[in-house]
C-alpha positions as CSV (number, residue, x, y, z in Angstrom):
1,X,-103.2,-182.4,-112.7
2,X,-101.6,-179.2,-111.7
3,X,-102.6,-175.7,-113.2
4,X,-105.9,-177.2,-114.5
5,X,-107.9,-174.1,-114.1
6,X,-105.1,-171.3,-114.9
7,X,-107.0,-170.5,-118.5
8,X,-110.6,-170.0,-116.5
9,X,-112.9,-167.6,-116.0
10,X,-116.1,-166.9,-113.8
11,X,-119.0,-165.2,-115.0
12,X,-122.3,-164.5,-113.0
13,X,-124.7,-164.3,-116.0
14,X,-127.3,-165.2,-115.7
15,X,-125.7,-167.8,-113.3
16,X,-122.3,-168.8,-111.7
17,X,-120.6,-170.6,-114.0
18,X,-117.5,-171.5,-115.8
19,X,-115.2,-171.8,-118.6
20,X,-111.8,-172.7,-119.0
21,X,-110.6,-173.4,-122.0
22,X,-107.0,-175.5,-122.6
23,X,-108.3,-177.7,-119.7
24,X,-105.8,-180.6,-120.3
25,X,-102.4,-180.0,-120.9
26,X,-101.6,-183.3,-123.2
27,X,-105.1,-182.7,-124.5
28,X,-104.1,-184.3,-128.1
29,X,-103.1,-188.4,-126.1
30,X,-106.5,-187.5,-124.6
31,X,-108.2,-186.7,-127.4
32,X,-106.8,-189.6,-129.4
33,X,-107.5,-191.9,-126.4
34,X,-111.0,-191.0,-126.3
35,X,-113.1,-194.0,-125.7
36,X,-115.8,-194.2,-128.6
37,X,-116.0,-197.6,-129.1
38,X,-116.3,-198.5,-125.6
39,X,-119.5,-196.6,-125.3
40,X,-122.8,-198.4,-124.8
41,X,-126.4,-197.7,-123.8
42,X,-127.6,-194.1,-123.3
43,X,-126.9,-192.3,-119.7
44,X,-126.8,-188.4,-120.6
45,X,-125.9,-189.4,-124.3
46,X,-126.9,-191.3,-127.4
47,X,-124.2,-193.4,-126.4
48,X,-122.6,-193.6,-122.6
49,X,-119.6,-195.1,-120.9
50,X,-119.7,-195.0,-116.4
51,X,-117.5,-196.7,-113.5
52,X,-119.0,-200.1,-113.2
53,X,-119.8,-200.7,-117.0
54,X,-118.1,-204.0,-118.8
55,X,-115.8,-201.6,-120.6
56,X,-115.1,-198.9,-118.0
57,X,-111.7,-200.7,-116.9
58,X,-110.0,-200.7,-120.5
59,X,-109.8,-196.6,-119.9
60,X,-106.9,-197.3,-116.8
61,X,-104.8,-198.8,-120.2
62,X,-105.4,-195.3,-121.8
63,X,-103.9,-191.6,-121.3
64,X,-107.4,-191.4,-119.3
65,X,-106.2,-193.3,-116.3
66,X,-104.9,-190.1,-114.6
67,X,-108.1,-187.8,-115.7
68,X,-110.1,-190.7,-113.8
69,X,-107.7,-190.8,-110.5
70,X,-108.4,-187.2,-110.3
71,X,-112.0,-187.1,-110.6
72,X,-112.2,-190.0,-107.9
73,X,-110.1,-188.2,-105.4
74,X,-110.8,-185.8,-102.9
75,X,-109.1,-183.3,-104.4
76,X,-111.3,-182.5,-107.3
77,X,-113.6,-182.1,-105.2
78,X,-112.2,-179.6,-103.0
79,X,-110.6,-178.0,-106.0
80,X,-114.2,-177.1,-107.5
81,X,-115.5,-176.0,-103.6
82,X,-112.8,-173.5,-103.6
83,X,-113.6,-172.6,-106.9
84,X,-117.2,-171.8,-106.2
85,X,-116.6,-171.2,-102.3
86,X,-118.2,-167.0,-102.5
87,X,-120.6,-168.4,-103.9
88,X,-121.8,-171.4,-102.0
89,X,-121.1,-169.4,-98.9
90,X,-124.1,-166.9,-100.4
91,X,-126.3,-169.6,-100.8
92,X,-125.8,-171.3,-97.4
93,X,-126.4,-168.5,-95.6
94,X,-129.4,-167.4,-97.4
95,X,-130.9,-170.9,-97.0
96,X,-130.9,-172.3,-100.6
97,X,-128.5,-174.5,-99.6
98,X,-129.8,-177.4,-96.9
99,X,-126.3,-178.7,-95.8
100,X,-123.0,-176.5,-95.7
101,X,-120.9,-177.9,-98.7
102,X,-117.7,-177.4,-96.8
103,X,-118.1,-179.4,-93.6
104,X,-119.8,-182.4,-95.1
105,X,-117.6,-185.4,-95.8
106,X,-116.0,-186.4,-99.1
107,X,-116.3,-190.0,-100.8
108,X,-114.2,-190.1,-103.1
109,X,-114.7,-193.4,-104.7
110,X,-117.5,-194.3,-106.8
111,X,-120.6,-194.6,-105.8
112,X,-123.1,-193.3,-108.6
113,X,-123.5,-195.7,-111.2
114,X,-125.3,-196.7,-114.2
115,X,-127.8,-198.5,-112.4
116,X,-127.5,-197.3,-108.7
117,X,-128.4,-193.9,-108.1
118,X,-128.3,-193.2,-104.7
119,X,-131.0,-189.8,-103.6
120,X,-131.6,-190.5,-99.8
121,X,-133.3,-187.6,-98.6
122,X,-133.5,-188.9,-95.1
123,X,-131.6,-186.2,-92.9
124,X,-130.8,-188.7,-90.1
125,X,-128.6,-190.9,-92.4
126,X,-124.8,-189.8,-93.1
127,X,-124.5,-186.8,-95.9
128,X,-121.8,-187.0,-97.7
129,X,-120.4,-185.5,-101.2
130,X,-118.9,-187.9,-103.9
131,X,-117.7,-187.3,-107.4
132,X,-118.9,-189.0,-111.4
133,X,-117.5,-189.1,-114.5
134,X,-119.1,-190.7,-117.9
135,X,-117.5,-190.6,-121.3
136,X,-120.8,-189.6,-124.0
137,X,-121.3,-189.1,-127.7
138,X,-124.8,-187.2,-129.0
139,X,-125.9,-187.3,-132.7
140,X,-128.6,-185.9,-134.5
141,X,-131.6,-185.2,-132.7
142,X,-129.3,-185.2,-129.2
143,X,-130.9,-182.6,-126.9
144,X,-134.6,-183.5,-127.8
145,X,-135.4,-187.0,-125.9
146,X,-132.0,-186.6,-124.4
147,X,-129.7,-184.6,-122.7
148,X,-131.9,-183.4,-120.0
149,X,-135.1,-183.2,-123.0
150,X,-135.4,-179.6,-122.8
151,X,-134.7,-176.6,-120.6
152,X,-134.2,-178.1,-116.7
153,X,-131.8,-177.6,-113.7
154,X,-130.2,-181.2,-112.3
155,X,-131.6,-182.8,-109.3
156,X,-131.6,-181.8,-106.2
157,X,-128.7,-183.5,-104.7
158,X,-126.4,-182.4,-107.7
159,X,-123.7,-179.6,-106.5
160,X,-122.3,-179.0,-109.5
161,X,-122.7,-180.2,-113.1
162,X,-118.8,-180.5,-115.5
163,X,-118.7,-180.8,-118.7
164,X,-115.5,-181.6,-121.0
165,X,-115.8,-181.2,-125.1
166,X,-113.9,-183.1,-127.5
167,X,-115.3,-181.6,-130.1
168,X,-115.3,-178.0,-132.0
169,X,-118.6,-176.3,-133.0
170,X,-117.8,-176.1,-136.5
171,X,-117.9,-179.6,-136.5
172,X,-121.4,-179.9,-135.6
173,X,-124.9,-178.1,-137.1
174,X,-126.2,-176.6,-133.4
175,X,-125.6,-178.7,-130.2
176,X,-124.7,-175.9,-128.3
177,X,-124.8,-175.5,-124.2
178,X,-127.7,-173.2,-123.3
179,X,-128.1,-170.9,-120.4
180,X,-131.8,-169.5,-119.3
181,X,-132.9,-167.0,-117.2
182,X,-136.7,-166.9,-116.7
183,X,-137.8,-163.3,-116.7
184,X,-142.0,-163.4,-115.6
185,X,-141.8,-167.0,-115.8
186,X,-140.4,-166.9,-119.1
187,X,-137.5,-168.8,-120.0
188,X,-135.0,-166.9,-122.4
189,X,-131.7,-167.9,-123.6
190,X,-129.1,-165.8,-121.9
191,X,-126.3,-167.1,-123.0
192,X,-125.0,-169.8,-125.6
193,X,-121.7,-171.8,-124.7
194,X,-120.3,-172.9,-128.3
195,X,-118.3,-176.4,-128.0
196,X,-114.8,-176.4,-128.3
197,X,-112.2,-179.0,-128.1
198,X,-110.4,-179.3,-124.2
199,X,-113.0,-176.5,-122.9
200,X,-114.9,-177.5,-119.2
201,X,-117.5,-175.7,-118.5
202,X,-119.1,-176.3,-114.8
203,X,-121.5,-174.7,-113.4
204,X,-123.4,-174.6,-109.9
205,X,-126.5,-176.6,-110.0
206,X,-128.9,-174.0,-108.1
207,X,-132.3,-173.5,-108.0
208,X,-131.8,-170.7,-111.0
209,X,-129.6,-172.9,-113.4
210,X,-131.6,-173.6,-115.9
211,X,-129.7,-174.8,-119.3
212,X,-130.3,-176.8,-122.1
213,X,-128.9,-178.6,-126.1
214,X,-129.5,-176.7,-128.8
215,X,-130.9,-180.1,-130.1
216,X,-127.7,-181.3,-132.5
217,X,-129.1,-181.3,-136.0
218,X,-125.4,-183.0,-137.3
219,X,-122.3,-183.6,-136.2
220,X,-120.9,-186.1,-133.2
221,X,-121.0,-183.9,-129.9
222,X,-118.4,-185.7,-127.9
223,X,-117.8,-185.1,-124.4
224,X,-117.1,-186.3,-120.7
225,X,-119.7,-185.1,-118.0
226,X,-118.8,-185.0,-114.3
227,X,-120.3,-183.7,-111.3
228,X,-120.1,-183.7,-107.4
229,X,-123.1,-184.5,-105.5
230,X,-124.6,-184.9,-102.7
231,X,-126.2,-188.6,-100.5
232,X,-129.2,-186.2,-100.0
233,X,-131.4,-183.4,-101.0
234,X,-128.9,-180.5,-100.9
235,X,-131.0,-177.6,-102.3
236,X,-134.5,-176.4,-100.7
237,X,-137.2,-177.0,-102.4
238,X,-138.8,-174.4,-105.0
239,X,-141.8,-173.0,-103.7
240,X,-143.4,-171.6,-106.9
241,X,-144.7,-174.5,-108.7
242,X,-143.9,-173.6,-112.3
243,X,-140.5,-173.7,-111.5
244,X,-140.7,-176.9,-110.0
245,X,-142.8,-177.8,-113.5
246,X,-140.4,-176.1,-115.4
247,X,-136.6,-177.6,-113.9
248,X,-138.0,-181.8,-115.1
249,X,-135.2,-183.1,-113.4
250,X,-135.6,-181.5,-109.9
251,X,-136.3,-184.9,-107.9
């Protein structure tokens, strides 16, 4: 998995973020290997595949065996600190952050699952990060009762959010990756992330990192989400209550 991030880019509008396009270098094994008929009930996605589901395993038979010993190693982890490391240094020290990202432990295994989500908010117990990774397909109408349902920021234990696309934008009617900035409490759309096959886009999950679907009106919006997070609350809590209203998933 060497040279993964040597075609990316930061930007700081209206959040830190970013893209690099070419992610995986045999993209096409991975492409064709892409596990669509092992997906089951929704997750993120019409349709969702995560460690610990009945099908999860038959992806170690599959080019995706090495994208999954990545994700579950400490190294991708560290790799995406680094990445962000001016960043999370800014926040730590400007108390957004609750717990220094860099001196916490690393679990590298999983732990998150389908039906176990661990969100301990109790300081005295150990704080650790650990890694994800689900395989998803949207259809029409993704992005509405889906997909986060509207304009949010992740929960509060959630470092950082990754997404991978397997598919290309002219493939699909919308379905686009939104970013907000809220400007007198009024979300606008700052920026729109069009889908393209092999591009990750990751982002840190911040008080300020609002985003959103362009709800999908056709097409198959195919992707793999990862993230790193945290055993506890890792972000302080808002203090203005519409934002809290505002980012749905901040719990």
């Amino acid at each position: 998995m060497n040279n993964l991030f040597k075609n990316s880019k930061i930007f700081n509008d209206p959040y830190t973020h970013l893209i690099c396009d070419n992610f995986l270098k045999d993209y096409q094994n991975y492409d064709e290997s892409f596990p669509l008929d092992l997906l089951s009930t929704p997750i993120r996605m019409d349709r969702d595949l995560t460690y610990g589901d009945k099908n999860y395993e038959k992806i170690h038979q599959t080019t995706f065996k090495q994208l999954h010993n990545y994700i579950y190693s400490e190294n991708f982890i560290k790799d995406f600190l680094e990445i962000f490391k001016k960043e999370f240094d800014k926040k730590f020290d400007n108390g957004e952050l609750l717990y220094n990202p860099f001196e916490l432990k690393i679990k590298s295994q999983p732990y998150e699952m389908r039906n176990f989500i661990s969100r301990n908010n109790n300081i005295n117990d150990e704080v650790f990060l650990f890694p994800r990774m689900d395989f998803g397909v949207g259809y029409a109408g993704y992005g509405y009762s889906n997909g986060g349902r509207g304009i949010h920021t992740d929960n509060v234990t959630r470092l950082i959010s990754i997404m991978l696309f397997f598919t290309d934008q002219k493939d699909l009617r919308k379905g686009e990756h939104l970013l907000y900035e809220v400007e007198g409490k009024i979300p606008k759309i700052k920026k729109k992330v069009e889908l393209k096959k092999n591009r990750l886009l990751a982002s840190i999950q911040s008080n300020d990192a609002y985003h959103a679907v362009d709800p999908l009106l056709s097409g198959e919006r195919r992707a793999i989400y990862m993230s790193i997070s945290c055993s506890s609350k890792i972000w302080k809590d808002y203090e203005d209550p519409f934002l809290r209203k505002l980012s749905q998933n901040r719990s």
